[in-house]
N, C-alpha and C positions, 0 to 999 in steps of 0.2 A: 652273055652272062658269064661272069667269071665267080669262079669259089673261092672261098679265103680259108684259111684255117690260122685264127690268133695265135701268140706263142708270148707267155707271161714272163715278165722282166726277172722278177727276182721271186723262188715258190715264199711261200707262207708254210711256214712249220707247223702245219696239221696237217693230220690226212684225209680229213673232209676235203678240203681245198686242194689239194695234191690231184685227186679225181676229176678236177673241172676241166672240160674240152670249151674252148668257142670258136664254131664253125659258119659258117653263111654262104651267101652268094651277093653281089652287087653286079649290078646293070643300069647302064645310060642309054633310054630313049627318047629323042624329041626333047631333051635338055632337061627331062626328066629322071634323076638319080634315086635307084629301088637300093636299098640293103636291107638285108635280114640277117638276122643272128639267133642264132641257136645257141643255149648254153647250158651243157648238161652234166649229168656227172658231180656229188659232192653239192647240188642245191640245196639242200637242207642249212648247209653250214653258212649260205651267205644272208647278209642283211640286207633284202630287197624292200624299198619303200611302196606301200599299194595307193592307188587312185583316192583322194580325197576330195575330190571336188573335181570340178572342171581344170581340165589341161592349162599353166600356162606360163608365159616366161617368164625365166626365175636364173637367176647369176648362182657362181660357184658347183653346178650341178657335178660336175667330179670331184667334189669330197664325197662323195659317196658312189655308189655301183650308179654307175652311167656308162653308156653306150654311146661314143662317138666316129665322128671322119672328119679328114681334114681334107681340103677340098685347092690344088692349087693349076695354073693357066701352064704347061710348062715352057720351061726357061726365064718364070717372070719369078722375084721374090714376092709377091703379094699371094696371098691366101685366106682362105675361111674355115673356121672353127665350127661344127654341127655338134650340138651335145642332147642327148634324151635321155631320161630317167626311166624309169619301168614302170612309175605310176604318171606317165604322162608331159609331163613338164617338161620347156624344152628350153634352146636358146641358139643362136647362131653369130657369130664375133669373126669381125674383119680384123686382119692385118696387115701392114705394109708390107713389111721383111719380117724375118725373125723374128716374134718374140717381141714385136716395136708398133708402135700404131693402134694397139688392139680398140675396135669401136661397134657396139650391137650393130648389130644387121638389121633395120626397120623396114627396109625393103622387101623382106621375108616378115609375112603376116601369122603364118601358120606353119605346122608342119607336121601334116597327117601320118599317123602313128597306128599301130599294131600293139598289143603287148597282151602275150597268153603265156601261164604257170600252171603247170600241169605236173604233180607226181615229184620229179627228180628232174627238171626242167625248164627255161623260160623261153619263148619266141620272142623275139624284139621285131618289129618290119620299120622303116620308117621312107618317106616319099620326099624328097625334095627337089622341088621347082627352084632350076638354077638359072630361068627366062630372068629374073629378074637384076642377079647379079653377072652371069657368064652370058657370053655366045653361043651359040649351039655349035658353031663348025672350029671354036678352038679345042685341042686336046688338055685333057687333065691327068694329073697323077693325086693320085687318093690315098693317102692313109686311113688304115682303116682300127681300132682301138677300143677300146673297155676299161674303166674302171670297175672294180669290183671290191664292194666292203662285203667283208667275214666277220662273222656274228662274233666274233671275238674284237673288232674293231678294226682289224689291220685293212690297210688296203691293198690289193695285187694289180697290177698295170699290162695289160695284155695288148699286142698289135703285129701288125704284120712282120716288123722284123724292127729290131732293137739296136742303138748306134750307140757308144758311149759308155759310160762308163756306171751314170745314173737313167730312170726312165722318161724319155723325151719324148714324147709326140706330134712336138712344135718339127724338130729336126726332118730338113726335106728328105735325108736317107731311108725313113721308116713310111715316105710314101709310096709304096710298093705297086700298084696297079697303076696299069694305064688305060683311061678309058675315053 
């Protein structure tokens, strides 16, 4: 199991948002990838969407506070995009290289989810089964990333570690773990 601690691209001029930590742990067993995220600190001030129905995929889910990873083989340009919402909704998008290729994931059926808000707080967990798209015995390097909308609109872009000049998450640099 490793810990992460996100670190946001550019703050947001409040001091609601100023306060916000996100923290977690990610672990790979049996081709099985756990992350959890913790996000505390300044919750009142974001604009989190609640459960409305049953979970389920849905495009564009990082215009708003989403919780992603990017999922790549290393030394290969091809990668996978993970995105969850807080009330559920998910989706998963293949790459070739860069930023080029991008195509849903149908291979991935589901993708069993956690989400608790509590006080000044939210838990995220999410489970993804990589049998279906990775091997088990190749190595990954993972990015790991948050969108966050503030009840004022704005959005803040948080990840392991930031390349460039604007916020990129596609960018192989900011996949920071090896797992």
């Amino acid at each position: 199991m490793q810990i992460f601690s996100l670190q946001r691209f550019d703050p947001v001029p409040d001091t609601a948002s100023l306060r916000v930590a996100i923290t977690g742990t990610a672990r790979r067993r049996d081709n099985i990838l756990s992350l959890d995220y913790l996000v505390t600190g300044g919750f009142g001030g974001l604009a989190v969407p609640e459960a409305r129905g049953p979970c389920r995929r849905r495009h564009e889910l990082w215009r708003h506070t989403c919780f992603e990873c990017f999922i790549a083989i290393q030394e290969a340009e091809e990668y996978w995009e993970v995105n969850l919402a807080p009330n559920g909704d998910w989706n998963v998008y293949h790459f070739d290289r860069y930023r080029t290729g991008m195509a849903e994931v149908t291979a991935i059926s589901r993708l069993p989810s956690m989400i608790d808000t509590d006080g000044d707080g939210i838990r995220v967990g999410m489970t993804i089964d990589l049998s279906p798209i990775i091997r088990e015995e190749v190595a990954l390097e993972v990015g790991i990333t948050a969108v966050l909308e503030h009840r004022h609109g704005a959005l803040s872009y948080w990840a392991l570690r930031h390349r460039g000049t604007k916020a990129d998450f596609h960018h192989r640099a900011g996949f920071g773990l090896a797992l």
